[in-house]
C-alpha positions in Angstrom: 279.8 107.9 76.5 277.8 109.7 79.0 274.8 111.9 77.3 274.5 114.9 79.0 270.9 114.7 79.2 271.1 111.9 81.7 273.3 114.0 84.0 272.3 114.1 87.5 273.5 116.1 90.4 276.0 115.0 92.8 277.2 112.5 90.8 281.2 112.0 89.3 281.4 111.3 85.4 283.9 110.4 83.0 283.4 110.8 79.0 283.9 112.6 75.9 282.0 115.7 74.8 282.2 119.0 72.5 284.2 121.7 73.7 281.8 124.4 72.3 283.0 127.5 74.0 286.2 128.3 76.6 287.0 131.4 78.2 289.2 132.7 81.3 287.5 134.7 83.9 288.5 136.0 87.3 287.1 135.1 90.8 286.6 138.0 93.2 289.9 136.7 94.9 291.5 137.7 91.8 292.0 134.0 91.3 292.0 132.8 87.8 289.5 130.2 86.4 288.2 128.6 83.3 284.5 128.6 82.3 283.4 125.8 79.3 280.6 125.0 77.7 280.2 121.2 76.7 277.5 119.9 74.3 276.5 116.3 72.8 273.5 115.9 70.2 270.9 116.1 73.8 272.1 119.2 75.1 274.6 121.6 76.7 276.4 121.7 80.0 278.2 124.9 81.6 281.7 123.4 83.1 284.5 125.3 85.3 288.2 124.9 85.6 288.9 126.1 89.5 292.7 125.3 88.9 293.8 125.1 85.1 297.1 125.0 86.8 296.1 121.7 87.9 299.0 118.8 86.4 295.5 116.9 85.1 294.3 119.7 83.1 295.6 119.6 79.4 296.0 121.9 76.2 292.7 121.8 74.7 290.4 124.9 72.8 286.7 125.5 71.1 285.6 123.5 69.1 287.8 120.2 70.6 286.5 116.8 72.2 287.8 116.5 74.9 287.3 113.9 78.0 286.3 114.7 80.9 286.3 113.7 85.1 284.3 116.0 86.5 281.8 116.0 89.9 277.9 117.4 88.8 276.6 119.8 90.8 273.6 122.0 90.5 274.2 126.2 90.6 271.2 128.8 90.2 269.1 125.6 88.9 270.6 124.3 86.4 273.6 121.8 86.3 276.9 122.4 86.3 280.6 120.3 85.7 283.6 120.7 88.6 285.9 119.5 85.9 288.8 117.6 87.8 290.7 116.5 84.4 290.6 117.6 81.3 292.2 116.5 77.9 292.1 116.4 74.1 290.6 113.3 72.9 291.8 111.2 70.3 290.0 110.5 67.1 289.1 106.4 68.2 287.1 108.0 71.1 284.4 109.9 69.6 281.7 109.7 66.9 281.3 112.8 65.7 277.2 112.1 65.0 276.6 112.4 69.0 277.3 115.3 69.3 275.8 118.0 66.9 272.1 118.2 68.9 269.7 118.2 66.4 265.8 118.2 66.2 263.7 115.6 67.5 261.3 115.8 64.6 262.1 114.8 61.2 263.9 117.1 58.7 262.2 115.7 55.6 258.8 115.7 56.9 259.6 119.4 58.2 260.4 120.6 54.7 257.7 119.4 53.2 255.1 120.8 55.0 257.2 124.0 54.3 256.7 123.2 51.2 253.0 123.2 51.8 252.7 126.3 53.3 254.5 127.9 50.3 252.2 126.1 48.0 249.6 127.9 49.5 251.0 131.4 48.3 249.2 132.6 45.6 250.2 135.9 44.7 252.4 135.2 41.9 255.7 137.8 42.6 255.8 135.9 46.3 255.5 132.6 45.2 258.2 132.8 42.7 260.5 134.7 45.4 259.6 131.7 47.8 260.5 129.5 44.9 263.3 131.2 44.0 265.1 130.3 47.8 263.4 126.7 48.7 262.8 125.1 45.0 265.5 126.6 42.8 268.8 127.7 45.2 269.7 123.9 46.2 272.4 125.5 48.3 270.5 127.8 50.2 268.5 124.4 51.2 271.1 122.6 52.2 272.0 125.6 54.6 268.7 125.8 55.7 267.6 122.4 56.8 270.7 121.6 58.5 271.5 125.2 60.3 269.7 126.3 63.9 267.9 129.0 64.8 270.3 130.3 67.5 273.8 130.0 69.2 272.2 129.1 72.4 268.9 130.9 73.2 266.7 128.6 71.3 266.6 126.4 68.5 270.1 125.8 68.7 270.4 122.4 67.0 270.5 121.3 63.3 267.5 121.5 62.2 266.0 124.2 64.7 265.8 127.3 61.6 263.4 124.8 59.8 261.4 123.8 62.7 261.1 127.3 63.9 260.5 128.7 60.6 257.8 126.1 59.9 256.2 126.8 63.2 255.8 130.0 63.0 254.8 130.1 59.6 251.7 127.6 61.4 251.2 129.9 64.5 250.6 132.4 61.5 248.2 130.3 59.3 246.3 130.5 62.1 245.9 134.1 62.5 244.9 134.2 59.2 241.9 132.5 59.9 241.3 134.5 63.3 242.1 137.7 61.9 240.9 138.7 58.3 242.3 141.8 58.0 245.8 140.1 57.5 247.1 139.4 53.8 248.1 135.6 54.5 250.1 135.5 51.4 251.7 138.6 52.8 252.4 137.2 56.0 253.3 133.9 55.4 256.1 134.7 53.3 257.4 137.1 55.8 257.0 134.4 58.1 258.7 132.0 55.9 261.5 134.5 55.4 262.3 136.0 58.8 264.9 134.2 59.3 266.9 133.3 56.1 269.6 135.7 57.2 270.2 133.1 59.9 272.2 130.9 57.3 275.0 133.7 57.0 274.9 134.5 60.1 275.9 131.5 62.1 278.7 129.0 60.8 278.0 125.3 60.3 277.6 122.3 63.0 280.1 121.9 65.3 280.9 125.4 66.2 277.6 127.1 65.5 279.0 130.8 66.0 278.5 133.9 64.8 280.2 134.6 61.8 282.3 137.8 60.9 279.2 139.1 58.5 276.8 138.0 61.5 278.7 140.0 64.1 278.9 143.1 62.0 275.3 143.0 60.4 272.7 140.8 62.3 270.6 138.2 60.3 268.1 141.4 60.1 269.8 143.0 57.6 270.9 139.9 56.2 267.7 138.6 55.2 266.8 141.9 53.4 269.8 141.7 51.5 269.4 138.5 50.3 265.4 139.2 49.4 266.3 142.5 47.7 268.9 140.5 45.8 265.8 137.8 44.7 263.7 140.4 43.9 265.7 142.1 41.7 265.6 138.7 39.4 261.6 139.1 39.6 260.4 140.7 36.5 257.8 143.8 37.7 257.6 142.5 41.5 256.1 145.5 42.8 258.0 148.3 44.5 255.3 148.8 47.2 254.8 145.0 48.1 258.8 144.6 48.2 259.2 147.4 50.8 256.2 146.0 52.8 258.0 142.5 52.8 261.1 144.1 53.9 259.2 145.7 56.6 257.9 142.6 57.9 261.2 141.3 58.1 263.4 144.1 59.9 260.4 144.7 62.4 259.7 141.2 63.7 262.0 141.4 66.7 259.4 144.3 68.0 261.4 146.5 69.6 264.5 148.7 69.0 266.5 147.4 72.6 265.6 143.6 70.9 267.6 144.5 67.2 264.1 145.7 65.2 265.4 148.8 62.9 261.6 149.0 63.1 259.3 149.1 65.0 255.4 146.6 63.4 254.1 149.3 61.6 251.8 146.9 59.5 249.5 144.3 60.5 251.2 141.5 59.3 254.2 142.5 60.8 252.8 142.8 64.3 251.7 139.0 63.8 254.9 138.2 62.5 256.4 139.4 65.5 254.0 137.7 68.1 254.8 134.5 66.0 258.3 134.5 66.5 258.3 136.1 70.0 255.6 132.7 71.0 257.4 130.1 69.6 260.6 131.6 71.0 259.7 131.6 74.2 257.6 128.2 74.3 261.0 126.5 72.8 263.3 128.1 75.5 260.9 127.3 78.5 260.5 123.8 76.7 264.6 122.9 76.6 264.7 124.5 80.2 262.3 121.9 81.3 263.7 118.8 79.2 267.5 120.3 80.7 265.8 120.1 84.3 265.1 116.4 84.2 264.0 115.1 87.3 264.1 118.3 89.2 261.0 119.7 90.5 261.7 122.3 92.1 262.7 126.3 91.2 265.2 126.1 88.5 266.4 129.6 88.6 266.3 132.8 86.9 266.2 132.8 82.9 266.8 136.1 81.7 265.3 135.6 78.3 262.2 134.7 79.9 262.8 137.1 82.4 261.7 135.1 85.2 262.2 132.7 87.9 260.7 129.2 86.4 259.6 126.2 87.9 257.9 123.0 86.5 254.1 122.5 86.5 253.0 119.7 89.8 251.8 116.8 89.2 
């Protein structure tokens, strides 16, 4: 197969990948065309269907392999497939394992210094809640090592909820020690727990999607309902540090136009929210540049970013 990390522009390719996403759009001719997104373990590809009346275009839907003939060409700075053909593939040409992206860093060694950082929680009502969701719910785990962070934005490979979690629960240790007025035990649970809600609200590897529960409520309000329903297990946690916790969690998007209920009304959960909003960012710039791959030049707009990017010169 052909890794789409090794794509190059103005080139013709032939092999197997994900289907991860198809939908039918409209030129301003009125002329009807496909758009597809197409994904292997090292990345993601947008492709488009100029004629899907075309005799070597077949049946084929989200989340099939399907192989491909397609010319690479680059659009707005980023590459892009003029798929020629198109078909289902059969079983014998695939392995599923190259195709799920996943983290370059390693899972176990991520988890345990998670496990580290909630070691270092001392205040006995959050360290049993933190226990209570990475020592004792063995299925919540499992959904949390292996889930991403994102459909597409950032993080979005297995893996990519633990790696994010864990580096922002680091970019937080740090203001700890930069800024005393923060309650580390505090923060580094909220930190921790941000994003649980992420594990209900996108389905498993391959079609990483938004679930029906994740459309309708946001991993948000998610991840207070499943601390509230942890707490409620807690003997005596206190009612005061709950609803600070809670806080922490429905504000650390920032901003009511980004999905924030609330806006940081305590200190830890303004650092929460710079925590996220860094590592966010760093990751997206960071898969834009490893998607880029020999191309120095302006690689177009990014919205998230919210800026035209280029790489750094030599």
């Amino acid at each position: 197969m052909k890794f789409i990390e090794t794509l190059r522009e103005n080139t013709r390719v032939s092999s197997v990948w994900l289907c991860r996403a198809k939908s039918t759009h409209l030129t301003k001719t009125g002329k009807e065309y496909e758009s597809i997104t197409l994904q292997d373990k090292t990345g993601s590809v947008d492709g488009k269907i100029w004629d899907p009346g075309n005799p070597g275009i077949g049946d084929f839907d989200a989340p099939d392999y399907v192989a491909v003939d397609a010319d690479v060409q680059l659009f707005n700075g980023s590459l892009q497939l003029n798929i020629r053909r198109i078909r289902k593939a059969d079983e014998s040409e695939y392995i599923p394992a190259d195709y799920l992206p996943t983290s370059d860093k390693d899972n176990d060694v991520m988890f345990s210094e998670l496990l580290e950082e909630i070691a270092g929680v001392k205040d006995p009502y959050l360290s049993r809640l933190l226990e209570s969701f990475f020592l004792k719910d063995p299925a919540f785990v499992r959904k949390f090592r292996e889930s991403s962070a994102a459909k597409s934005v950032h993080h979005g490979f297995m893996g990519g909820l633990l790696e994010h979690t864990l580096s922002v629960a680091k970019l937080c240790e740090y203001y700890c020690t930069a800024y005393p007025a923060l309650n580390h035990d505090l923060l580094i649970t909220a930190a921790i727990c941000h994003d649980i809600g992420k594990t209900r609200e996108l389905s498993a590897f391959p079609e990483n999607s938004y679930t029906d529960e994740g459309q309708l409520l946001g991993h948000i309000v998610i991840g207070c309902e499943m601390l509230a329903e942890k707490i409620r297990e807690i003997p005596g946690f206190p009612e005061k540090k709950a609803a600070e916790l809670r806080h922490c969690i429905i504000a650390h998007h920032g901003e009511y136009e980004f999905g924030s209920p609330k806006k940081p009304a305590l200190i830890e959960a303004m650092a929460l929210n710079l925590a996220d909003n860094t590592d966010a960012k760093m990751e997206t710039f960071r898969e834009i540049l490893v998607q880029a791959g020999d191309n120095s030049g302006w690689l177009g707009f990014n919205r998230f970013l919210d800026s035209n990017l280029r790489k750094t010169s030599e």
